[in-house]
Structure formats: structure tokens, C-alpha cells
C-alpha positions as CSV (number, residue, x, y, z in Angstrom):
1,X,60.3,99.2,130.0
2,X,61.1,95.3,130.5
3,X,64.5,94.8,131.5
4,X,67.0,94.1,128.6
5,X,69.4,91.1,128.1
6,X,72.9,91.5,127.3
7,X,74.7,88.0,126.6
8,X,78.5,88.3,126.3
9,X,79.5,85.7,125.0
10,X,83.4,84.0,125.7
11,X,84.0,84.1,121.4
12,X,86.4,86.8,120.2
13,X,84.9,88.4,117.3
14,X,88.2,90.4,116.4
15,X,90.7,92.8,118.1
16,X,89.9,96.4,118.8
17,X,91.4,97.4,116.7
18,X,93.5,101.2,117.6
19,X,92.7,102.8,114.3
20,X,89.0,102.5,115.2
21,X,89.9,105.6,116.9
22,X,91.2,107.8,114.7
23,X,90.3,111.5,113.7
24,X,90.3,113.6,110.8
25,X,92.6,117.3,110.1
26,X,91.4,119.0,107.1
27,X,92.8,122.2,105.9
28,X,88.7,123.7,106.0
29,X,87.7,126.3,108.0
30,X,89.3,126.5,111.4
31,X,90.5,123.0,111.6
32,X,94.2,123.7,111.0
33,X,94.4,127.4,111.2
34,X,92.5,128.7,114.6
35,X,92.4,125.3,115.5
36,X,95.4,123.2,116.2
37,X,97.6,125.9,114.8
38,X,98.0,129.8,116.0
39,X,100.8,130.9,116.4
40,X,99.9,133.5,118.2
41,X,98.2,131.5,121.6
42,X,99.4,132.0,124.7
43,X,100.2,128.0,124.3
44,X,101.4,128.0,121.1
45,X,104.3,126.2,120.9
46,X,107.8,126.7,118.8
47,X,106.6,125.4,115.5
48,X,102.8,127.8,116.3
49,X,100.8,124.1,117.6
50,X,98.0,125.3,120.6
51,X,99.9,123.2,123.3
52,X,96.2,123.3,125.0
53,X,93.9,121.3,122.2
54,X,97.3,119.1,121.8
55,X,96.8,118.5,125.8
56,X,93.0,117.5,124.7
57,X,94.0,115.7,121.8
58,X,95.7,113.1,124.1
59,X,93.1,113.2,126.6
60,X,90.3,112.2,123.6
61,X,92.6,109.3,122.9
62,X,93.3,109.5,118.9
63,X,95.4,107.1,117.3
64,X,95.7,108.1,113.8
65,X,94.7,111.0,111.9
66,X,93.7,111.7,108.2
67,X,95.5,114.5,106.6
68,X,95.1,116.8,104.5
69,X,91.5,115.8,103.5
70,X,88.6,115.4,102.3
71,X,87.6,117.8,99.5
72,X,90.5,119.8,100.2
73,X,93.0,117.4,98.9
74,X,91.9,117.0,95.3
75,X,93.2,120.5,94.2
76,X,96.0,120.5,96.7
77,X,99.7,120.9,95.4
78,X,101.8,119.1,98.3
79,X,105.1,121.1,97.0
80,X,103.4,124.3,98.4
81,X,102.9,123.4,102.0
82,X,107.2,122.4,102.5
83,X,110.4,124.6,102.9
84,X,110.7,127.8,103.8
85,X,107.4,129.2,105.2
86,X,108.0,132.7,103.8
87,X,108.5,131.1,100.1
88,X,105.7,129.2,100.1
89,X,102.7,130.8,97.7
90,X,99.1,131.5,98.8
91,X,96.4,129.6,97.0
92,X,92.5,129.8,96.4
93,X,91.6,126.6,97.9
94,X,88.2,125.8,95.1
95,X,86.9,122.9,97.8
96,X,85.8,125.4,100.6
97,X,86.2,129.0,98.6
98,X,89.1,129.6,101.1
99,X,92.5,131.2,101.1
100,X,95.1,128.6,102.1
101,X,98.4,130.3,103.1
102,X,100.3,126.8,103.2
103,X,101.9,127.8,106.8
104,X,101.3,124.3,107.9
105,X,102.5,121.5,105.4
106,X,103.5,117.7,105.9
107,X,106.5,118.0,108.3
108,X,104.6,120.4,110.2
109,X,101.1,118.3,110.7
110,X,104.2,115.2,111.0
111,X,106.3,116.9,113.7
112,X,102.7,117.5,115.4
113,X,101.6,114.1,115.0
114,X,104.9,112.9,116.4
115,X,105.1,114.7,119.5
116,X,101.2,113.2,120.2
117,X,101.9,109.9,119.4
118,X,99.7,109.7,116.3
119,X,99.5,107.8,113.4
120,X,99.4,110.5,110.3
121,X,97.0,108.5,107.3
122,X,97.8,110.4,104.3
123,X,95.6,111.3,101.1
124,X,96.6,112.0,97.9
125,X,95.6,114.2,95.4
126,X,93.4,111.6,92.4
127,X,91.1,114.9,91.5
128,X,93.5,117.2,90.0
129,X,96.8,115.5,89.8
130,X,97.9,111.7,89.4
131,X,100.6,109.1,89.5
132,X,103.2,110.9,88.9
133,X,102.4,113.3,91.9
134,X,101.6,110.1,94.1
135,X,105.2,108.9,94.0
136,X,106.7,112.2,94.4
137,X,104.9,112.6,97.6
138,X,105.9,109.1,98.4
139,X,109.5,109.4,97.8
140,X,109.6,113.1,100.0
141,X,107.6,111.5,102.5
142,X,108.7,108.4,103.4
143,X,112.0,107.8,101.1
144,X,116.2,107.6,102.7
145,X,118.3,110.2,101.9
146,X,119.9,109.8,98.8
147,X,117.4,110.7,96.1
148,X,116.5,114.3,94.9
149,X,112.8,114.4,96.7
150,X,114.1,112.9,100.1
151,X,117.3,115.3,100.2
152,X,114.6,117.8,99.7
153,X,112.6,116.9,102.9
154,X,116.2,116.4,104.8
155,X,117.6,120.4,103.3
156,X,113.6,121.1,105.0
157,X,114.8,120.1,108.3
158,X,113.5,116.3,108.4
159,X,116.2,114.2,108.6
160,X,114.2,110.7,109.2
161,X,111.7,109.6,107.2
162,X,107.9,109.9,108.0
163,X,107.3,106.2,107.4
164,X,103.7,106.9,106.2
165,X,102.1,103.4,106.2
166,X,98.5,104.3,105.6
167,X,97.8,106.0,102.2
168,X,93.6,107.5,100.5
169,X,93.9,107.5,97.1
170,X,91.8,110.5,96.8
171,X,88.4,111.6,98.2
172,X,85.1,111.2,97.7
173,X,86.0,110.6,93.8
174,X,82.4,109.8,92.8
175,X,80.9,113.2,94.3
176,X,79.5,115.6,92.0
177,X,81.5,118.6,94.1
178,X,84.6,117.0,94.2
179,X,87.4,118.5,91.8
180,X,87.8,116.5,89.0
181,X,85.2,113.9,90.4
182,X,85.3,110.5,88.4
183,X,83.1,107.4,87.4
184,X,83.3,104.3,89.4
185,X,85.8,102.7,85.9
186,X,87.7,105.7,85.8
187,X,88.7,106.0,89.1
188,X,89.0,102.2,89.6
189,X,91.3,102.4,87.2
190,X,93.3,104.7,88.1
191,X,93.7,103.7,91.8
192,X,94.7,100.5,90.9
193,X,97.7,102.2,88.4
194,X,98.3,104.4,91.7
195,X,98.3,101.8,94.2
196,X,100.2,99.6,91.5
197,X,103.0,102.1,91.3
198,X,102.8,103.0,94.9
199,X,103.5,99.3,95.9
200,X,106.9,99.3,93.4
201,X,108.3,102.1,96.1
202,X,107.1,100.1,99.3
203,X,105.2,97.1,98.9
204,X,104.3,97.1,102.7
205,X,101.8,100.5,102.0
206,X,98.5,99.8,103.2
207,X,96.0,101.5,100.7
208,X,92.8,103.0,100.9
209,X,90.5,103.2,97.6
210,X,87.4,105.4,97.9
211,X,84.1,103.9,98.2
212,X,80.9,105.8,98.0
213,X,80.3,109.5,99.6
214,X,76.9,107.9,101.4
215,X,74.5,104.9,101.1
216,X,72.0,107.7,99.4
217,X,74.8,108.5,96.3
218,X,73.1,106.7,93.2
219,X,75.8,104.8,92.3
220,X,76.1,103.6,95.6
221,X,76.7,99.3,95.8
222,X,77.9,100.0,92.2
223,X,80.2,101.9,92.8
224,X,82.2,99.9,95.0
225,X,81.9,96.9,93.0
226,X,83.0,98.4,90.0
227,X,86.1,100.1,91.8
228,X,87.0,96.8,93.5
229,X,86.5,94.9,89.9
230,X,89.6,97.6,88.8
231,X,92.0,97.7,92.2
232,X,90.3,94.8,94.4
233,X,94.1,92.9,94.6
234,X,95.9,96.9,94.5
235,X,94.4,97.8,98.0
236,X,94.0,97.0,101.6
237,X,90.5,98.8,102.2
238,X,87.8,100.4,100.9
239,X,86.4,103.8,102.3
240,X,82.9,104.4,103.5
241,X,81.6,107.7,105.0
242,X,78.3,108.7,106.7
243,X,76.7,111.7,108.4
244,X,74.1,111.5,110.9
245,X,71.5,114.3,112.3
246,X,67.9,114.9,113.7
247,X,65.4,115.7,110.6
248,X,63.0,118.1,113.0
249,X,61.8,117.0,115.9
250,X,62.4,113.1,115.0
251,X,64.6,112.5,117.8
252,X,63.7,108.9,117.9
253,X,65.0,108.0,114.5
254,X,68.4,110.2,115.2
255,X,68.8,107.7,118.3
256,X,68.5,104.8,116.1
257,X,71.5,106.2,113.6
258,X,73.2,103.2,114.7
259,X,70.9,100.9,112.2
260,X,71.8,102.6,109.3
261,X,75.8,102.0,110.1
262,X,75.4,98.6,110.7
263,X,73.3,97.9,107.8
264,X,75.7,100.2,105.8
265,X,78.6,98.3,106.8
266,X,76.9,95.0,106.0
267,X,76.2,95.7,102.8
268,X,79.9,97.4,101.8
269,X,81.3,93.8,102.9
270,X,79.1,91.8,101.4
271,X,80.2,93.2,98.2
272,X,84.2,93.1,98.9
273,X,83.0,89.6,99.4
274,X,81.3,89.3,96.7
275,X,84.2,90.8,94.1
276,X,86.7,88.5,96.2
277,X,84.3,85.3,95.5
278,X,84.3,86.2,91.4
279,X,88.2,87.2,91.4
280,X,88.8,83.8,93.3
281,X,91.2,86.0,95.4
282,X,93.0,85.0,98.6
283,X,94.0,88.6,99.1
284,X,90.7,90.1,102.0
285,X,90.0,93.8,101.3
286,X,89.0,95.6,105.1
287,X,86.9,98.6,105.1
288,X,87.7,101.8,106.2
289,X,85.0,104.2,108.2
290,X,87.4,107.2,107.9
291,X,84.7,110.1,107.7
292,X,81.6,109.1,110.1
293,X,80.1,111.8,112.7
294,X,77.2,113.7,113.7
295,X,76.5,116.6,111.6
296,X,73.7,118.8,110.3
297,X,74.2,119.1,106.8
298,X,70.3,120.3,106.2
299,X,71.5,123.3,108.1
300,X,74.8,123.5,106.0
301,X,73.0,123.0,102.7
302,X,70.4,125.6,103.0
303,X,73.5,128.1,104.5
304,X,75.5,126.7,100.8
305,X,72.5,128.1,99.0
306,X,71.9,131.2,100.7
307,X,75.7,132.1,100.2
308,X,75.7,131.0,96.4
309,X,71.8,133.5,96.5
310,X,74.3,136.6,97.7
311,X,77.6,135.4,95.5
312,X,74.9,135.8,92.5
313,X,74.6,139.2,93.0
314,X,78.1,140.0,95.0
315,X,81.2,137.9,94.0
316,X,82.2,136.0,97.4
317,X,85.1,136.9,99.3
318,X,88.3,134.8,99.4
319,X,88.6,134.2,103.1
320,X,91.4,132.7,105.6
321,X,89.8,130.1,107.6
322,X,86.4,131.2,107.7
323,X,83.9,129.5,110.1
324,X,82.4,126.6,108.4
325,X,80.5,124.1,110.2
326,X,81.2,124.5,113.8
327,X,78.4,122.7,114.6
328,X,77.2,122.9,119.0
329,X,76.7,119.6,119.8
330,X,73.9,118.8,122.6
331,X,73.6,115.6,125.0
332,X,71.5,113.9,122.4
333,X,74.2,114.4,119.7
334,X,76.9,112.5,122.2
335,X,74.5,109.7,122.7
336,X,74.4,109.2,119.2
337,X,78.2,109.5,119.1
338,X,78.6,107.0,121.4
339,X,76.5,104.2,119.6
340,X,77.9,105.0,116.6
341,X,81.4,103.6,118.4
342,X,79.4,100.4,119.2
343,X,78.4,99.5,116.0
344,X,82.2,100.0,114.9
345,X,83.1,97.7,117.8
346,X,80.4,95.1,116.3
347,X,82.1,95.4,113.0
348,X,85.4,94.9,114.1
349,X,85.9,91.6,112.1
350,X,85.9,94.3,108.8
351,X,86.0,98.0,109.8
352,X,90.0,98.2,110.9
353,X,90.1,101.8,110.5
354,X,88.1,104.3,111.4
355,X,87.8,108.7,111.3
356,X,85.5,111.0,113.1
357,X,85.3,113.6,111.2
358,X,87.1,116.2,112.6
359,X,88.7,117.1,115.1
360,X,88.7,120.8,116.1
361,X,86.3,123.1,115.2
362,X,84.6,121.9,112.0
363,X,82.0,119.4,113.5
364,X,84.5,118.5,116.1
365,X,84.5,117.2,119.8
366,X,87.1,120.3,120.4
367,X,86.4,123.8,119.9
368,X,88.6,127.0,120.5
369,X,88.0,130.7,120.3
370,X,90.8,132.9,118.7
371,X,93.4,133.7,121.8
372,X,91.0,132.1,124.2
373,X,90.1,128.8,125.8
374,X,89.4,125.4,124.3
375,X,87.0,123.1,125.6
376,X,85.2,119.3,125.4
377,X,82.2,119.4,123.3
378,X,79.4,117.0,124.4
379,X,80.9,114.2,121.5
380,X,84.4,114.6,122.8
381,X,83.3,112.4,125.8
382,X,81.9,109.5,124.5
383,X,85.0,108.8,121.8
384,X,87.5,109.7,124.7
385,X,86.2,106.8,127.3
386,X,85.9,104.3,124.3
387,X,89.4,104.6,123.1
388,X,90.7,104.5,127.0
389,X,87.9,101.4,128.0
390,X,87.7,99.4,124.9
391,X,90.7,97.1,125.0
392,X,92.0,93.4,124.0
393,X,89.3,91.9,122.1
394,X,86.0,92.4,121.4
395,X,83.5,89.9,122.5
396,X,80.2,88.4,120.8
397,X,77.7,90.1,122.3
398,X,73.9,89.4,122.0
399,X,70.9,92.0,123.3
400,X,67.3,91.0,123.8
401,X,65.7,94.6,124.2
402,X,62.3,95.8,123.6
403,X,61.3,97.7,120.4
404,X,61.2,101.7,119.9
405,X,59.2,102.8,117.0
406,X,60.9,105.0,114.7
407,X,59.7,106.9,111.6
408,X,63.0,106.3,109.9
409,X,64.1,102.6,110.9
410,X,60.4,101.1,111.9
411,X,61.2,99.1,115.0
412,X,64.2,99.4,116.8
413,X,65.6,97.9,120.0
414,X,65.6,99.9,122.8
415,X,69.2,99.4,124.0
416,X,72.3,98.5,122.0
417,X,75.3,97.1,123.5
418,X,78.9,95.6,122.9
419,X,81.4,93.8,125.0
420,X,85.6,93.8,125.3
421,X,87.9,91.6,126.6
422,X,91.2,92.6,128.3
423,X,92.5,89.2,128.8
424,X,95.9,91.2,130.3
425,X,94.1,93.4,132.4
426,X,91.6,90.5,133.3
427,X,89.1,93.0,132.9
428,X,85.5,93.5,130.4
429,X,84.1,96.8,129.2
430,X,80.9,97.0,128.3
431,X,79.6,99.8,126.4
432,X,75.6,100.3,126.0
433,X,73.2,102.7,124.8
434,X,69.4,103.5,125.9
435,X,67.5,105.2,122.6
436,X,64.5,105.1,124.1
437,X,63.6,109.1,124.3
438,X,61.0,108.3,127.5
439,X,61.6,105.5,129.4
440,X,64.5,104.3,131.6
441,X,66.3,101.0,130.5
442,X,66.6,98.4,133.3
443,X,69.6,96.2,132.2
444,X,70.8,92.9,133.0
445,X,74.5,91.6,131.3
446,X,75.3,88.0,131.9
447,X,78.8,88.0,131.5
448,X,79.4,84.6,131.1
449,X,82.6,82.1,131.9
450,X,84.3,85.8,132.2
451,X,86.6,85.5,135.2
452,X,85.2,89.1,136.5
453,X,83.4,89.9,140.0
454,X,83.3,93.3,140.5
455,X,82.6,96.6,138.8
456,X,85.6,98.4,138.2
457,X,84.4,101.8,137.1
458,X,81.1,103.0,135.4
459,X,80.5,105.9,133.6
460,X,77.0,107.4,132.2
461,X,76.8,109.8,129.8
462,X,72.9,111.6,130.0
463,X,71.6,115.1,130.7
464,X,67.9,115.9,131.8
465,X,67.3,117.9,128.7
466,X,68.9,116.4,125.4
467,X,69.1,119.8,123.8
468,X,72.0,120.9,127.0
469,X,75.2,122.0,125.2
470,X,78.5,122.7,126.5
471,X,80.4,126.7,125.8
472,X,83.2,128.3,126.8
473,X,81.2,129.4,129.7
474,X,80.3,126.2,130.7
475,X,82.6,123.4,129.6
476,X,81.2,120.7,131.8
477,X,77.2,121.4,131.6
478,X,77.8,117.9,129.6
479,X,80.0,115.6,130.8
480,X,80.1,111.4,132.1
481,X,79.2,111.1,136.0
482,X,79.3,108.0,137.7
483,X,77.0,104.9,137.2
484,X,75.4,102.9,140.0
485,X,76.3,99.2,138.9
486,X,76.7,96.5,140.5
487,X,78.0,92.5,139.8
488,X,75.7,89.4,141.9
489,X,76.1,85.9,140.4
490,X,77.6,86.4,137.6
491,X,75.5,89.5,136.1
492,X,76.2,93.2,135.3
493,X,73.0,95.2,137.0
494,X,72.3,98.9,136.4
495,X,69.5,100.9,135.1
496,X,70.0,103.7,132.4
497,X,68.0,107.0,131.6
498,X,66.3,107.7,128.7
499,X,68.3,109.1,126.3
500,X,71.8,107.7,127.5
501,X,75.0,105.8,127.1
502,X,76.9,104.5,129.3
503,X,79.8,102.3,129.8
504,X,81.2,99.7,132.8
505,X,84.3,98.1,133.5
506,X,84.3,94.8,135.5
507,X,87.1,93.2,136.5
508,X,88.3,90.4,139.1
């Protein structure tokens, strides 16, 4: 393969922006209970937290986290999940056929939050329950003593408010499955009522309307403009979530995943722009990636309809926090991973906020057995360097690669790459990806006017065979080892494997 060109350009394109790394708890499966929360770990802590996945949690780097869903939230009562944990009532959770005991509630998942030095990004509940419920979860969340629902959360042992700033008004609300799912007017409307409301308690909320499931929803493009038509001056951002995996043995399209999210995200804010253009609005509307990740939903699907198969002849159990989705994830899927953070970089200008969906167990880069270890999936990796590495600004960046065919995408280039600026540090990371399934990816990065003569630290992220996964038994099979680079006249030199990412730090 010809060698590539990076150009990183000396032009700020915005600031990374911390919530680009944020993560996702939803009461499904073993996300809460088995996951962050047992009680009965060796680590467990004093409210029942694994002290072990929170040591990983900081590690990975999250700065926010989105709580308590997803589909769970629109038939979730938010009264059930405070005071006394022996009062509180078990439900049938309908989203994921689950029992949900309520053991952990908000001033649990807060305190939790707290003590890791997270952001908590609520959602509220627009599928089964309203206004009225918004502002009540408003007022215990984030109100001063004084008033009946914030003496509540002070009798619950929470003196101090929360201070929630970042607020979903609902999930996925145009989604067939979703509880009391919506058209694009309806639920336009009623956000902006919500947000309207919402902004009476605390006009300094930033709030999240929901924009499409997927690009491939058929409403999708029209349903964002019509929501924004509704709630454009009501909000701060507009959702958007994707899933990626391989389809068979395509592994050259999964590679090129990135394509899809930048041309996704293109088209999301060209229609905030266009709504802003036709309101003649001052006020700028961001977006909001907060569901994006790898996972194999053909898999899930056709495991959906073999259980509704059995459930037609035997009524399906009620389960507490079955296994759902604990997808293995292999070199190739951390690869992907780590593009995926590039073109979120790219996007910085719009995309302020961003959730990979989740974070332990349920398609997650931590996994835990019951009373055992927790370890690093092949994902956690790629997220955990970005959030440490990517700092200051980020940098326009140009890339003249060669072309990779791909069934999905046509032609693709080969490598993908974005550039940071540190201007305290005095210090540039630069983050690149080879998609290429075959060929190794000489690479050149002219750095520019950047004040920056030596490398650092570099990091590759590659295994011989993409399929390798990481186990309890072998935690580090997949894991970053060092990077030969080098800096000579003002250029970043290194060559990467196929199949790789990679990212180097060059400093004065």
C-alpha cells in the first residue's frame, strides 16, 4: 500500500469536548444488577457498588453517564427506586421482560456517580408518564430543601442536591417497541411542553429531545425535522444512535463503519441547520451521540424470535437480570471502536455529547462473572486511551489515503485519522486507523507549525487474528502494545498493520 498523508492543520475545529466520553447504565440485563451492583462481591462496597469495575470505570475514563435508559425508562416509575430499600415494590419491567427489584434508584446510581467523578445525564419517562412526572423528578432531584419532593430526597438520606444539568426527554420515542412510542408531531410536541416547563424550574437545564432510533427508521430525516419544527428553541440537542456489526464474513465494510457515522452526523446537522435557517433562530441546537457501539443485533434479533417461538407455546419467565446481550468482543470489533471515536472527534464542531452504549456487561467494554473477576474487553481499550490522549482542541486534519473497496460503502480510504491540540501540555495526539483487512499502512503526518519534536508515547491496538477475544482466563490476549514512531523534520513516521488502530503523542 502507498504511504498515506496526514496534514494537521494549525486551525481548531472545536474543543474535545469531555462528554464525548460518556457511557451508558441501563437497568437491562446485568448492567446494574451483576454488574456495577452486587452486594454480595468480595468488593462490594457499603451501599453493595463492585469497588473492582468502579476501579475500571476510572481507568476507562467516563465522564458522564446516561441513566436509567433506553427502553427501560419509558415504563419506569422513579418513586419506586427511593427510600427505604425494603419498601420499595418489585415491578415487571415490559422493555426487557425482566423483574426489576428497584434496589438501586437515583441516589444510589448518584452517590455512585459521585464517588467516580461522573457526570449522571438523566432520562425521563415521555412513554408512559409526562409533564407532570418530569417536574416531580426535577424538583426531588435537583430542588433545595424546603418543598415537599426535595424534603423527601433529604428524609432519604440526600441532603444536597444532585444538580442534574443534562436531562433525555424520553427514548427512542419513534420506535415501534418503545412503550407508548409516538409520531414525530406528538412527541415534538410534547417535548417542547416538557422542556418548556422544565426550563420554569431551572432555566440553565440542558435538554436532550430524541431524534431517530437509526438512519434505516423510515421516518428517519423527517423525523427530526418535524420534532425540531415543535421544540427546536425548547432544547439544547438532538439525540442520534447507531449500532454497528459484521454482516458475515464482510469484514471490510464493518471496518469502514466509520462512513456511515460521519455521513449520519452530516445529515442530522444539516437539518438542525436547516429548521434553524426557516425559524430565523439565534438559538444552535448540538447533537447528541448518546447510544453508539458495536453490537450484533442480527444475532440478538434471530435469539428475540426464537424466544417469542418458545413463549408461544410456554409463557416466558419473569427473570432478575437475565443475560441479555453480553456480546465477546474480538480485535476487529475494538478497531472499529476506535474509529468510531475519530469520527466523533471530526464532529466535534456539533456532537458535544456522546454515550457508548453500555457499560458493563450488556455490549460493554467491562464484563464480570457473579462473585468473580471483572476484566477489559477488547473495546474497553480503545475508548480508555482516547479519553486519557485526546485533550485541548481538536485540530483540522486532512488524509490522503488509498481506496479499500467495500460492499457496503464502495470505496473507502484505507486509513482514517484525527489530530488534538494540548496547547497546555504543548503536546498533539494523533489518533489513526488502518481498515485495510490485508495490507500494512505506511504513514506519514506532517504536523505542521506544531511546536512538537519528539514522540511522546505510542500505542497500537492490533492482534494477528481479528477474531482474538479477551476472557476471564485471559484478560490481556487483546490489549495496546507499543508503537515504533518516530518524528524527522517535522513529520510523524510509523507504519501500521492491517486491521489496526493506533494512537501517538508528540510533544516538545
Amino acid at each position: 500500500m502507498r504511504e498515506t498523508l496526514v496534514t494537521v492543520h494549525d486551525e481548531p475545529v472545536a474543543p474535545v469536548h469531555r462528554r464525548l466520553f460518556g457511557s451508558f447504565v441501563e437497568h437491562m440485563g446485568r448492567c446494574v444488577y451483576g454488574g456495577i451492583y452486587e452486594p454480595g462481591h468480595p468488593s462490594a462496597d457499603g451501599d453493595g457498588f463492585r469497588t473492582d469495575v468502579q476501579d475500571l470505570v476510572r481507568e476507562l475514563g467516563v465522564t458522564t453517564v446516561r441513566y436509567p435508559g433506553g427502553n427501560f425508562v419509558s415504563g419506569y416509575r422513579w418513586e419506586d427506586g427511593v427510600g427505604p430499600r425494603e419498601r420499595r415494590p418489585r415491578r415487571r419491567d415490559l422493555a426487557w421482560h425482566s423483574i426489576e427489584t428497584n434496589e438501586v434508584g437515583l441516589d444510589e446510581f448518584a452517590r455512585w456517580a459521585g464517588r467516580l467523578g461522573v457526570e449522571p445525564m438523566l432520562a425521563v419517562n415521555l412513554g408512559t408518564r409526562g409533564l407532570a412526572e418530569a417536574l416531580d423528578l426535577l424538583e426531588y432531584a435537583n430542588g433545595e430543601a424546603g418543598t415537599a419532593l426535595a424534603d423527601l430526597r433529604v428524609a432519604n438520606g440526600t441532603p444536597e442536591p444532585h444538580d442534574v444539568r443534562m436531562w433525555c426527554l424520553g427514548n427512542e420515542m419513534d420506535g415501534p417497541w418503545q412503550i407508548g412510542a409516538r409520531t414525530a408531531d406528538e412527541y415534538g410536541r410534547l417535548a417542547a411542553r416538557v422542556a418548556s416547563a422544565m426550563r420554569r424550574a431551572d432555566s440553565t437545564l440542558e435538554l436532550v429531545a430524541c431524534g431517530s432510533s437509526s438512519a434505516q427508521m423510515p421516518t428517519f430525516g423527517t423525523w427530526e425535522r418535524v420534532v425540531l419544527e415543535q421544540a427546536y428553541d425548547d432544547v439544547d440537542f438532538l439525540s442520534l444512535h447507531a449500532y454497528y456489526q459484521q454482516h458475515g464474513d464482510d469484514l471490510a465494510s464493518f471496518l469502514a463503519s466509520a462512513v456511515d457515522m460521519d455521513r449520519f452526523v452530516d445529515t442530522v446537522a444539516a437539518t438542525v441547520d436547516e429548521v434553524r435557517a426557516a425559524r430565523g433562530s439565534d438559538h444552535q441546537v448540538y447533537l447528541s451521540f448518546d447510544e453508539w457501539n458495536v453490537w450484533d443485533q442480527v444475532a440478538f434479533n434471530a435469539d428475540e424470535q426464537a424466544q417469542e417461538a418458545v413463549a408461544a407455546q410456554t409463557p416466558r419467565e419473569w427473570t432478575l437480570a437475565p443475560h441479555l446481550i453480553e456480546d465477546t468482543y474480538r480485535a476487529a470489533d475494538a478497531v472499529v471502536v476506535g474509529s468510531l471515536l475519530i469520527s466523533l472527534l471530526r464532529h466535534a464542531d456539533r456532537v458535544h455529547a456522546a454515550c457508548q452504549a453500555q457499560l458493563v456487561n450488556v455490549i460493554a467494554p467491562i464484563r464480570t462473572e457473579p462473585g468473580g473477576p471483572a476484566w477489559r474487553q477488547t473495546t474497553f481499550h480503545p475508548f480508555a486511551l482516547t479519553a486519557r490522549l485526546a485533550r485541548g482542541a481538536v485540530l483540522r486534519t486532512g488524509t490522503d489515503a488509498p481506496d479499500v473497496p467495500t460492499a457496503r460503502f464502495g470505496p473507502a480510504p484505507a486509513v482514517d485519522a484525527v489530530a488534538t491540540w494540548d496547547a497546555a501540555a504543548g503536546a498533539a495526539t494523533v489518533l489513526v486507523v488502518n481498515r485495510s483487512v490485508s495490507d500494512e499502512a505506511p504513514v506519514r503526518v506532517d504536523l505542521g507549525g506544531l511546536p512538537v519534536a519528539r514522540v511522546v508515547e505510542a500505542h497500537l491496538l492490533h492482534d494477528d487474528d481479528p477474531d482474538a477475544t479477551n476472557g476471564p482466563d485471559r484478560p490481556d490476549r487483546v490489549a495496546p502494545r507499543p508503537l515504533a514512531a518516530g518524528v524527522e523534520d517535522g513529520a510523524l513516521r510509523f507504519t501500521l498493520p492491517p486491521v489496526s488502530w493506533a494512537v501517538v503523542v508528540v510533544g516538545a
